[in-house]
C-alpha positions in Angstrom: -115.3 110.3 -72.4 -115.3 106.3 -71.7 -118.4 104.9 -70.4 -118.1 104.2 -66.8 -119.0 101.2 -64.5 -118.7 99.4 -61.4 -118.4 96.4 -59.2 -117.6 95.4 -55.7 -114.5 92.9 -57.4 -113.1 93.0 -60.7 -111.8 89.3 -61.8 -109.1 89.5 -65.1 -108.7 86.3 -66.6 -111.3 83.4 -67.1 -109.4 80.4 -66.6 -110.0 77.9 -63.6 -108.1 79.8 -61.8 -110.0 83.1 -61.8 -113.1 81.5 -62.2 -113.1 80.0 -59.2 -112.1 83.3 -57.3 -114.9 84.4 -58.8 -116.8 82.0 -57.7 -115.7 82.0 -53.9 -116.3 85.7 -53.5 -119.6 85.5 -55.7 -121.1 82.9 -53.4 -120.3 85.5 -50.8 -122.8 87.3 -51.8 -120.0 90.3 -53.6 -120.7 91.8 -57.3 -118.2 90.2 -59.4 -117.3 91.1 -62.7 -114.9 88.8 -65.1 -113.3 90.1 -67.4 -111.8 87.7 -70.7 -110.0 88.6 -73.5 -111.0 85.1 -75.4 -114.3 85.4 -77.3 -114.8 81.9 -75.7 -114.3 80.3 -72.6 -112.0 77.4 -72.9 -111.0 78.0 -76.6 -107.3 77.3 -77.4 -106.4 76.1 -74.1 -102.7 75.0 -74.4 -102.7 72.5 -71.5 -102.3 68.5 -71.2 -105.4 68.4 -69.0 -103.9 66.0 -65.9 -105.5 67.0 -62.7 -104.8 64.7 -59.4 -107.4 62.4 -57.8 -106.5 65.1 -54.4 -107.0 68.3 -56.7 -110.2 66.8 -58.8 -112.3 65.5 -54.8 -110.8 68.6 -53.0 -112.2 71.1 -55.0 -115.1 68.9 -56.2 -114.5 69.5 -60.2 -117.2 68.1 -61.9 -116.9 64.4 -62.8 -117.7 64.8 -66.5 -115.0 67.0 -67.4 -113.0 63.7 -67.3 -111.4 61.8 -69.9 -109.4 59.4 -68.7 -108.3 58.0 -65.9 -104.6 57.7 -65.0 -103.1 54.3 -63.4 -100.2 53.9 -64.9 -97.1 56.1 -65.1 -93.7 55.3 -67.5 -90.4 56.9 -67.7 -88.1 56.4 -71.1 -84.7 56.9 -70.5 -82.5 57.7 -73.6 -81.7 54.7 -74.1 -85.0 53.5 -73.8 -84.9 51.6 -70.9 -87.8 52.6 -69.0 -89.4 52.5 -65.0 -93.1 52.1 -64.4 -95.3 52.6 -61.7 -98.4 51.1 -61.6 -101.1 51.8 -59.1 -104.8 50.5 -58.2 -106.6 53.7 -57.9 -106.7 56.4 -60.1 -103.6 58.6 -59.4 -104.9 61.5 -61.8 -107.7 61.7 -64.7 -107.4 63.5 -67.9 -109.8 66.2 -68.3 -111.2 68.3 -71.1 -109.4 71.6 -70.4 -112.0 73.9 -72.5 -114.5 72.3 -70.6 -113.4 72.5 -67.5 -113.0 76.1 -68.1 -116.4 76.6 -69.2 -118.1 74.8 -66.2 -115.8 76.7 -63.5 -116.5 79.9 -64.9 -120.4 78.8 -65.1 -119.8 78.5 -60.9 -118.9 82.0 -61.2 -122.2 83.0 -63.4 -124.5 81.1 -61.6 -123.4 82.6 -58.3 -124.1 86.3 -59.7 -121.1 87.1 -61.2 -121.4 89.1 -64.7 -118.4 87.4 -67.6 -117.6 89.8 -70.2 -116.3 88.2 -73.1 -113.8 89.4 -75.7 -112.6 91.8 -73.0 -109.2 93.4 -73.9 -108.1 94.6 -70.2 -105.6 97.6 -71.6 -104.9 99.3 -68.3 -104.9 99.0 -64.7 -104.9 101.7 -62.5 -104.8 101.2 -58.2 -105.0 105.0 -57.2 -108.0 107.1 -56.3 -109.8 105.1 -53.9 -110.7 102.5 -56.5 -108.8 99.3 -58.6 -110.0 100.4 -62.5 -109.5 99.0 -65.4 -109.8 100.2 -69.2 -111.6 97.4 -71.5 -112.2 97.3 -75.1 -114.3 95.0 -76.8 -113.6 93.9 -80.3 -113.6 97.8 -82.1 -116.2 99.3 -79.1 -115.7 102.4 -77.8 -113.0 101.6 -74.4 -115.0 101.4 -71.7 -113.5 102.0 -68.1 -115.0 99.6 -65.1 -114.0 100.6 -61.2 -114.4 98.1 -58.1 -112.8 98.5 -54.7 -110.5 95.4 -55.5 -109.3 93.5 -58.2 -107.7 89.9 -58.6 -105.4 89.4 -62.0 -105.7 86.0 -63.1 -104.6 86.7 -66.6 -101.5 83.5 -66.5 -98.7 84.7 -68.9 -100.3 87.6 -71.0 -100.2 89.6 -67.6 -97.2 91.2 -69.2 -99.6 92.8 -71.9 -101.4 94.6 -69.7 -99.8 98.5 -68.5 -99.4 99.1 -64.9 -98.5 95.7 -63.8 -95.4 94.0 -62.3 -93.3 92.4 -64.4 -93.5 88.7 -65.6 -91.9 85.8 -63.6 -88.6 85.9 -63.9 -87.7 82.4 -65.1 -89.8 80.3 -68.0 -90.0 77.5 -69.9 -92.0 76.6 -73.0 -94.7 73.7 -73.3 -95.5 73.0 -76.4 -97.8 69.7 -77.7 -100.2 68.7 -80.5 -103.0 66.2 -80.5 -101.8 62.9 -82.4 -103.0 59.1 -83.0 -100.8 57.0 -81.8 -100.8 53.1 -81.4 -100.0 50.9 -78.1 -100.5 54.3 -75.7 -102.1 52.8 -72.3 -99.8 54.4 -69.9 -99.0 58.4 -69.5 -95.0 58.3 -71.0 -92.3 60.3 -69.6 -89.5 60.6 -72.0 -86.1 62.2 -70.7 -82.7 62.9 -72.3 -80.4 65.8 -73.9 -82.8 65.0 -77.3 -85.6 65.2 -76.7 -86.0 68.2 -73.9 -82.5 69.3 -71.8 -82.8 69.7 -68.5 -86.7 68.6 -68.5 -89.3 65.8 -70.5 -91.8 65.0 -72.9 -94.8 63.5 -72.6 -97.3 61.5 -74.4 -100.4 61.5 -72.7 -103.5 59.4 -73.8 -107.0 61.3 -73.8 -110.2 59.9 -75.0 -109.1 56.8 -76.9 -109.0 58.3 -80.2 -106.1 60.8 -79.7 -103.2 60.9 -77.4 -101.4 64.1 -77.1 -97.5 64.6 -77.3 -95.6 67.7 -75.9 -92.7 68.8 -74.2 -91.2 71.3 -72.0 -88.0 73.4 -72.4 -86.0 76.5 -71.8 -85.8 77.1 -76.0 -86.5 75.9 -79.5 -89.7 74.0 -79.1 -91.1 73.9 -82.1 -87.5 72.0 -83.1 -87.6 70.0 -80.6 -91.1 68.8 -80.8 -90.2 68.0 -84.5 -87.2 65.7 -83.3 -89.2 64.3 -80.8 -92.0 63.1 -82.9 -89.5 61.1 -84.8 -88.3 59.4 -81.7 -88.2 55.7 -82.7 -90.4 54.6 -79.6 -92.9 57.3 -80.8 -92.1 57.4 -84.6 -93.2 53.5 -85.2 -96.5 53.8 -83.3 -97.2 57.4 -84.4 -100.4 56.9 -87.2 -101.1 60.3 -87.9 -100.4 63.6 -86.5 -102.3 67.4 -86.6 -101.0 70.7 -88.0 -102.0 72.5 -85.0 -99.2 73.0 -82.5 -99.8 75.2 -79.0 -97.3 76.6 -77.3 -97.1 79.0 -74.5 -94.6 80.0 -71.5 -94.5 78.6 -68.2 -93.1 80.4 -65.4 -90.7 78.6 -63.2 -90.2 81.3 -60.9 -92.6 83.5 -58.8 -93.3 87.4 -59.1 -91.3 89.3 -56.6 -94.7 90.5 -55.5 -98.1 89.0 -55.6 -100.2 92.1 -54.0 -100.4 95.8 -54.0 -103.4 98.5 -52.8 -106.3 96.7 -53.3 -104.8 94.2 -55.7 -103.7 90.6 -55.6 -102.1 88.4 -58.7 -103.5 84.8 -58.5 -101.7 81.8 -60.2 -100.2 81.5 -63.1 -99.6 84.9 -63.3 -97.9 85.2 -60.0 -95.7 81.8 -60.6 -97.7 79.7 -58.4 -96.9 76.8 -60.9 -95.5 73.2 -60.0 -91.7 73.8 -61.0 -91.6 70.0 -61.6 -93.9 69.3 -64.1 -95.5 73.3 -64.6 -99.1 72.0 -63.7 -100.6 74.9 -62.4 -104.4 73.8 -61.6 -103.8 72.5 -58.0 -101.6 75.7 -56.2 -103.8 78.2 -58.4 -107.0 76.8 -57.1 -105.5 76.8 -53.3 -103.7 80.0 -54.3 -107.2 81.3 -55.8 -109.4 80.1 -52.0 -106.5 82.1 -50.0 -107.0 85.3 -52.1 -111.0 85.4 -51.7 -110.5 84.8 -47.9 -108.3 87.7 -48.0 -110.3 89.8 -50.4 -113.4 88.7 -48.3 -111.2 89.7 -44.7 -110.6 93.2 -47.0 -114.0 93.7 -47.1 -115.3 93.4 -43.7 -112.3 96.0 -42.7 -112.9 98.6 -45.6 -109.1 98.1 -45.7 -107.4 97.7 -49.3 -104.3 98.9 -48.4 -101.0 96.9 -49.3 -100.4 95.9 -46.0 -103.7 94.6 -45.5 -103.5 92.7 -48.8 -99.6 91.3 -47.7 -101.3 88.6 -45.8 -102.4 86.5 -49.3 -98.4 86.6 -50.1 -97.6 85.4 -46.5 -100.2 82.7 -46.6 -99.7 81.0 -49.9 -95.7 81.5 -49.9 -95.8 79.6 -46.8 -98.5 77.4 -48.1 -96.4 76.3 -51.3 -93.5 77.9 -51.7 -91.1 74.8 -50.0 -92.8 72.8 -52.7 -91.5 75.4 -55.6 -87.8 75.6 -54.3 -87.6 72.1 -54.1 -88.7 71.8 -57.8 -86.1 74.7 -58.6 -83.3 72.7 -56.9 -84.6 69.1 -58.7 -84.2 70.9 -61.9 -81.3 72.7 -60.9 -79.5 69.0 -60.5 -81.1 66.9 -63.3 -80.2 70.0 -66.1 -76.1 68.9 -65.5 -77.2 65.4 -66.2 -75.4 63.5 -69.2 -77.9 61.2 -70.9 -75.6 58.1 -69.8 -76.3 59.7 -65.6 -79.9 59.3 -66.6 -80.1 56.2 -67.6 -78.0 55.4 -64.9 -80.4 56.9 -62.4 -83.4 54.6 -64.0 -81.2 51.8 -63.5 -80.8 52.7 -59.5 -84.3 53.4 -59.3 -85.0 49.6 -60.6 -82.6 48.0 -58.6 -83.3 49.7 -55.2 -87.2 48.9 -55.6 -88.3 53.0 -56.0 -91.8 51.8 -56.2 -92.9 51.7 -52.7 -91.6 55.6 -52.1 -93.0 56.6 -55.1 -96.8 54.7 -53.7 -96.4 57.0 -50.9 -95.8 59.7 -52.4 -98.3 62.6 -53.3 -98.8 63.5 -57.4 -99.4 67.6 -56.3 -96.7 67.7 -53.1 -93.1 66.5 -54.5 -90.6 67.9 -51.7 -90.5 64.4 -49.8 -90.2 62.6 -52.7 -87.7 65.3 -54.2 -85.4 65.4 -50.9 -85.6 61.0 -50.6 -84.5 60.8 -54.4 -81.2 63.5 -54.1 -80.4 61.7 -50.8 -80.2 58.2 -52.2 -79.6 58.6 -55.8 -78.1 61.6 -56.7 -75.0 61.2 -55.2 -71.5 61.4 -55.9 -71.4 58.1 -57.6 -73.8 59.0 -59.9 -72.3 62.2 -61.0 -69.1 60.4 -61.9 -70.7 58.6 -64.5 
């Protein structure tokens, strides 16, 4: 017979995203337990670490998480002609993505809420009057833990877990590695058919010492990434370059359902990802407050049932989900793109002066900028080419 145990809230997942939930509903003065399958937090986080000046004084990350600050911006065309935009203030800052993990999920701890490490969540189960789960840790015994709700924050691996919705239905791949690289001052956008279709790769300075380099695409990354380090504005500056290569899926598309009795999926795991650049930080964390309201509104009911619950879907689709289809319809368009329209389009883009839209522009909210660059560049003209 499993050992049995309980808390008011069950978190899954440990990332910044779950952490903080834990935190908000912690702080509330609620039992929390967290529940994370890494012996670690932070270890083997496959992420470039850019989070916006808005996201990083919004949510009040801690300042030394950073690693970088961001002022510059440049996008490569295939030809390598490239469009930069440069700006005063700090449009993002790189951070230390292990450590930010580890600090968030110390909000969580020091509020009260228990972190169980090394936590293989098997099984979810919503009947009964409870939300319960059936953890194993390392070659322990399976122990079963109840709660009145639960929040999944698991990102991708939610799929590994039985009694849960399906995955997202559309993904990409990101994969990077950490390299030393000469001459890297500004974050580099590179675009074209060879290096990713349909979407870009990135070289991205961090600390001074390394830079990492990374792309994102529908298949065959680890290909890609090959071809792409060999890129002759990357291959002549490239000094050295690690054997260790992340990758890991990005959804593109949201669950068909973010909520069930006493049960809400949170952020990565629900789709709640920029479908632009598949930065998911900024809509989990605003994803992550509107689900501990709604946990906390729960609560003060004694109501758990879905359509209680449907309220967090409401909020945050209405919250976000503009921005997502507007990424889904900019990706749409640039994936018929020859490599002779993009260059094209960065040729437009210098002529017609694109830096003053782009300075008022947001780095988190895109669909202004996405709706003012298909009205005045992608146009008929253009698609000719």
């Amino acid at each position: 017979m499993m050992e049995k145990n309980k808390h008011d809230i069950i978190v899954v997942g440990a990332g910044p995203i779950g952490s903080y939930t834990a935190y908000l509903l912690a702080k509330e003065g609620f039992d929390v337990g967290i529940f994370e399958k890494k012996p670690a937090i932070g270890k083997d986080v496959n992420c470039t670490g850019i989070v916006s000046r808005e996201c990083f004084h919004r949510f009040a990350l801690p300042s030394h998480v950073t690693r970088k600050r961001i002022h510059s911006i440049r996008a490569i065309s295939p030809s390598g002609n490239s469009l930069s935009y440069v700006s005063g203030l700090p449009v993002a800052y790189v951070v230390d993505r292990g450590l930010l993990d580890y600090e968030m999920n110390q909000m969580a701890v020091k509020e009260g809420a228990v972190c169980y490490l090394d936590a293989n969540v098997e099984r979810i189960e919503t009947g009964s009057g409870s939300f319960s789960i059936a953890m194993r840790q390392g070659k322990k015994t399976m122990r079963e833990f109840s709660a009145r709700a639960g929040v999944i924050a698991t990102g991708f691996e939610i799929n590994g877990i039985q009694g849960l919705y399906a995955k997202p239905m559309s993904f990409l791949f990101g994969i990077q590695t950490d390299v030393i690289m000469s001459d890297v001052s500004d974050v580099e956008v590179y675009f074209g058919k060879k290096v990713a279709p349909g979407s870009f790769g990135w070289v991205v300075p961090t600390n001074g010492n390394t830079e990492k380099i990374g792309l994102m695409v529908e298949k065959n990354p680890a290909g890609l990434l090959k071809e792409f380090l060999r890129h002759p504005l990357i291959e002549q500056r490239l000094y050295s370059c690690t054997n260790a290569i992340q990758c890991s899926p990005i959804p593109i598309r949201r669950v068909s359902k973010s909520y069930a009795e006493r049960l809400l999926i949170v952020g990565e795991a629900a789709g709640q990802v920029k479908t632009t650049t598949g930065g998911g930080i900024y809509f989990g964390l605003l994803c992550a407050e509107i689900a501990a309201n709604t946990v906390i509104k729960a609560f003060r009911q004694g109501d758990y049932s879905e359509k209680m619950l449907k309220e967090y879907e409401i909020i945050w689709r209405k919250r976000i989900e503009p921005e997502l289809k507007a990424g889904i319809l900019l990706r749409n368009i640039f994936s018929r793109f020859s490599d002779r329209q993009i260059d094209h389009l960065v040729d437009l883009a210098k002529r017609n002066g694109i830096q003053p839209v782009i300075e008022n522009a947001s780095f988190d909210w895109h669909k202004g900028l996405i709706q003012y660059l298909i009205r005045h560049f992608v146009s008929k003209k253009l698609f000719a080419k």
